[in-house]
C-alpha positions in Angstrom: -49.4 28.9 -132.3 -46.7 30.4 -134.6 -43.1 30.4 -133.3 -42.6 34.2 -134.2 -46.0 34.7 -132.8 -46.0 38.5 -131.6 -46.8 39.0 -128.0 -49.8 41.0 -126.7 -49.7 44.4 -124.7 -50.6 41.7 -121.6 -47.6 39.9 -122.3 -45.5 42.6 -123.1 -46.4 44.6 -119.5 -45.8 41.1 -117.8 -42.1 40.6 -119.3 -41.7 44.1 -118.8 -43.1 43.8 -114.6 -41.1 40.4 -114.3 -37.6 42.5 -115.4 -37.1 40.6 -119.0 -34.0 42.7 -120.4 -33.6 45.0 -117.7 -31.1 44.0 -114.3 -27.6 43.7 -113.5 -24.9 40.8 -113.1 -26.3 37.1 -113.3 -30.0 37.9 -112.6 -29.9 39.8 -116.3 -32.4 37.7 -118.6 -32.5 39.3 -121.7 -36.1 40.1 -123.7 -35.9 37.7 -125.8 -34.4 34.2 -126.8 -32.5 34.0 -129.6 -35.1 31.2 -130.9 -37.9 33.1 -130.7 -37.1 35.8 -133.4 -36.0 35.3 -137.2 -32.4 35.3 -136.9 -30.3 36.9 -139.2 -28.5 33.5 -140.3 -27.2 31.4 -137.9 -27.8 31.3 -133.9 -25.2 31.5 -132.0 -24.9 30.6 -128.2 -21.9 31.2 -126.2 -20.8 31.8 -122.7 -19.4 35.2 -121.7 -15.7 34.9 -120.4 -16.8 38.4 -118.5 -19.6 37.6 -116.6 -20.1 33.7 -117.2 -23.6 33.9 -117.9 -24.4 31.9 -121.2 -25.7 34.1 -124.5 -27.9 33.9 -127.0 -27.0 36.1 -130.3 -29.4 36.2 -133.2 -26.4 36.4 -135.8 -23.0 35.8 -136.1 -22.0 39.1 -136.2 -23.3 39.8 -133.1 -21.3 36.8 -131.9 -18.7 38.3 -133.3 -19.1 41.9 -131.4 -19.9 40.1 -128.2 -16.4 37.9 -128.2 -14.8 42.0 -129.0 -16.0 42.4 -125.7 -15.0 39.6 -124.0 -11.3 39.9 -125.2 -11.3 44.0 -124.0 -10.4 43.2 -120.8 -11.9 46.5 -119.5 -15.2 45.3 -119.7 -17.0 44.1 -116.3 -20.2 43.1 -117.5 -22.4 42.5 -120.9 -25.7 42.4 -121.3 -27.9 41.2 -124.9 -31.4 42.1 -126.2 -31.5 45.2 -123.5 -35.0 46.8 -123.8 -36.0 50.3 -124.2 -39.1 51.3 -122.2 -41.7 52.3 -125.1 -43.2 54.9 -122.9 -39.7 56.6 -123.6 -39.0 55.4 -126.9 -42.6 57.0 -128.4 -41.8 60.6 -127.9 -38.8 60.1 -129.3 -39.9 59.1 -132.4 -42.7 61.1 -132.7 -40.1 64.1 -132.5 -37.7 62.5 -135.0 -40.7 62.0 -137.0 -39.6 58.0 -137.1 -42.3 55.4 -137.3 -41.9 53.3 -134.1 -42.2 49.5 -134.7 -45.5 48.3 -133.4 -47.5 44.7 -133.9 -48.8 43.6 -137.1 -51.1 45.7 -138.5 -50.5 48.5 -136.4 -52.5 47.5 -133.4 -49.9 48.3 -130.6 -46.6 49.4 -129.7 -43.5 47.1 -129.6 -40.8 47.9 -127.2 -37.2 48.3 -129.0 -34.5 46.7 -128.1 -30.3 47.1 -128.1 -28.4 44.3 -129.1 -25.8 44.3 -126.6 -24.4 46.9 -123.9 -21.1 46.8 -122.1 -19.9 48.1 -118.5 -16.9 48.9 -118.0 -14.8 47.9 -114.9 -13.9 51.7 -113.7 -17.4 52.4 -113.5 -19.7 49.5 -114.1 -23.2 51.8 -113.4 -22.2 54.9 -114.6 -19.7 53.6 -118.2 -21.4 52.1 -120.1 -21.6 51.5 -123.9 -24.7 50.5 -125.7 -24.2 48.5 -129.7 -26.3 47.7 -132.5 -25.1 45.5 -134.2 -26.1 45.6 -137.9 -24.7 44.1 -141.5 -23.6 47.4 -143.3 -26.4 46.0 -146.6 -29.0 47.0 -143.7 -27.9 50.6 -143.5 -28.1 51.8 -147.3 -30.9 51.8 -149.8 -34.9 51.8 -149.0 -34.4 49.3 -146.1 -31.7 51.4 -145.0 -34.1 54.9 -144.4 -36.1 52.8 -141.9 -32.9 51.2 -139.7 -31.2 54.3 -139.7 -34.3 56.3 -138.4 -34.8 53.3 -135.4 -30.8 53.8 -134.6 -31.8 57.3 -134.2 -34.3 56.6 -131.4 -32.2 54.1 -129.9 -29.3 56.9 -129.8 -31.5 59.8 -128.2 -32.9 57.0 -125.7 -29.1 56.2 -124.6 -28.2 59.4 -124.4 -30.9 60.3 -121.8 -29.8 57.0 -119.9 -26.7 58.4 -119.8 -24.6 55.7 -122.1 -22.5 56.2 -125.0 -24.0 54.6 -128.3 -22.4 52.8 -131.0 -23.4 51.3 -134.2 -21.0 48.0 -135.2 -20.7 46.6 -138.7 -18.6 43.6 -140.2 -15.7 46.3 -140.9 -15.2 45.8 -137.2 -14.7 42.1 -137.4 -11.9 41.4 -140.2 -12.6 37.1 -140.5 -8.9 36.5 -139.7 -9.0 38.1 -136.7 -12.3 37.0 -135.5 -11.0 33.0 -136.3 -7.6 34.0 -133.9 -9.9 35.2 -130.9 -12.0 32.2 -131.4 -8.6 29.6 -131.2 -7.8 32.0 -128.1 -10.9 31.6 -126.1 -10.7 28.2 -126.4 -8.5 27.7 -123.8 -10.9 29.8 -121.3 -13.7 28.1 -121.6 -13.7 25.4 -119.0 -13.2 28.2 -116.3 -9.7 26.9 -115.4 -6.4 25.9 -117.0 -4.4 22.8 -116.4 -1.3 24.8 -116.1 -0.8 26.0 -112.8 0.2 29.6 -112.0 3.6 29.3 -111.7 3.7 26.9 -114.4 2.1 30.0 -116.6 4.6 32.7 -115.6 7.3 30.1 -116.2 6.2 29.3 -119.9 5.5 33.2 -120.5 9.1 34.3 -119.9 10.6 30.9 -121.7 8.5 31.5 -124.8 9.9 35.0 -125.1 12.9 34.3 -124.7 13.7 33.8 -128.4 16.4 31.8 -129.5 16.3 31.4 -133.8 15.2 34.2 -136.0 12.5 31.2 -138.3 11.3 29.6 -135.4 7.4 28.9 -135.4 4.9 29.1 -133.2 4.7 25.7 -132.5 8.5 25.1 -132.0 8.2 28.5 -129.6 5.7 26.5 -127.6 7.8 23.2 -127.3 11.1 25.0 -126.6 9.2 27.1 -123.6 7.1 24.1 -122.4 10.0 22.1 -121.9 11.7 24.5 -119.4 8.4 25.0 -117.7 8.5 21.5 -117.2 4.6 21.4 -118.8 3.4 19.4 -121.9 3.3 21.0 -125.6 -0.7 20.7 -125.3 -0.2 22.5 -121.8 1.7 24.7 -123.8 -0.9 25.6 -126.3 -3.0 26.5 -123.6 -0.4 28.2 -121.9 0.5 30.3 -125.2 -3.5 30.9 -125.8 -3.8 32.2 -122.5 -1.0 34.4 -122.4 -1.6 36.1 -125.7 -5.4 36.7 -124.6 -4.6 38.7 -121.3 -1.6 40.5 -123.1 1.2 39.0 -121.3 2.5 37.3 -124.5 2.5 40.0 -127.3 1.1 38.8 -130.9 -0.5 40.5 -133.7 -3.9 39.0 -134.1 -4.3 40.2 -137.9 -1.7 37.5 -138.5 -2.3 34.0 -138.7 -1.8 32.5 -134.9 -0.9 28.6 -136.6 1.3 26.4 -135.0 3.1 26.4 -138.5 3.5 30.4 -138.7 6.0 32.8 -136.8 4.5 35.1 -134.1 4.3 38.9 -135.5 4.9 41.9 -132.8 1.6 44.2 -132.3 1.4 47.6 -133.3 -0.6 48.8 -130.4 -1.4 47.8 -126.5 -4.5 45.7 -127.3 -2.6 43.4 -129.8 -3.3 44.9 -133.0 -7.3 45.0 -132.4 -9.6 48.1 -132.6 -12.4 48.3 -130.7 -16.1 49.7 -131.9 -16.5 51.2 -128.8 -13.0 53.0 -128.7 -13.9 55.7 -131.9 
């Protein structure tokens, strides 16, 4: 049996009756795993700092909007590969006069899926924010015609569900900034930090407290470490965690290196802009 094998309207009804991409919180499974589709690249699998359910992306860039999320600190809950009921999905395109994807050879409908969909913390049910994610090559030419025509559907389906829609492209994830949040989350990711709270407030007002024009980062994080009585590794994680919830203020389109001198943001979220926010 092929990997990609596409499932029959039997299986299709059963995922759909057992709650495959539907649900809320930690009993979310999304409709698919990553591995069972042709990925665009490479797989990536990650655990969400907002919810701490693990996640399965099918590319990069959709690794790269999902950590966006993570770091808007807004956001309550994320969900991946959220499926569209095709009893809904049908009419739609039938009206927009889109071909709706079905199995190979046209035998039966396929439900359509959206890549990811965020809550947000002021509303969880009733905010929400649904994104596909897609490489900006995918929305021009011939090949282009056809996407653009299924983001239409998706759009009119999450606008009767009452969500906001959004379409995210690499111009949303600069690499620089992208490689800084990844160095950042680091430091969340077993759950806990070795730095105690005190310890954490302590470092956060010695590292601010700015005492040469040229210092670096790194010399920042060994002056404020040692009168909060911590390590300099501690420190690192200390300085990653502060700069991620916004109590340390950085610019993350600048180089975050122990070797480089901290730049001021421009805005409240530390210099990033948000797919969702437009």
């Amino acid at each position: 049996m092929s990997r990609y094998q596409t499932p029959s309207p039997e299986a299709i009804a059963s995922r759909l009756k057992a709650g495959y991409g539907q649900g809320h919180g930690k009993d979310y499974k999304p409709w698919f795993e990553a591995t069972s589709i042709r990925s665009r690249g490479r797989l990536v699998r990650t655990v969400s700092t907002t919810t701490g359910c693990p996640m399965n992306l099918v590319s990069e860039l959709e690794g790269s909007i999902q950590l966006l999320g993570d770091f808007d600190l807004t956001v309550s809950e994320q969900y991946e590969q959220v499926v569209l009921r095709p009893e809904l999905t049908y009419p739609i395109a039938r009206r927009l006069k889109v071909r709706h994807i079905r199995a190979w050879k046209g035998r039966h409908l396929l439900p359509m899926t959206t890549d990811l969909v965020f809550c947000f913390a002021d509303n969880p049910r009733g905010n929400q924010i649904a994104v596909s994610v897609k490489y900006q090559s995918d929305l021009t030419g011939r090949r282009g015609r056809r996407t653009n025509g299924q983001l239409a559907v998706e759009e009119q389906y999450h606008r009767m569900e009452g969500r906001r829609y959004v379409v995210a492209t690499e111009a949303h994830t600069p690499p620089l900034l992208m490689s800084n949040l990844r160095w950042l989350r680091e430091s969340l990711r077993n759950g806990s930090s070795c730095v105690s709270d005190q310890r954490q407030a302590d470092f956060e007002v010695a590292f601010q407290k700015r005492t040469r024009v040229d210092q670096t980062i790194g010399a920042r994080i060994g002056s404020a470490a040692g009168r909060a009585h911590i390590g300099f590794d501690a420190g690192i994680d200390a300085f990653r965690r502060g700069v991620w919830f916004r109590r340390i203020p950085a610019d993350l389109n600048h180089w975050l290196r122990l070797n480089c001198e901290i730049v001021a943001p421009r805005g409240p979220n530390q210099g990033v802009t948000f797919p969702w926010t437009h």
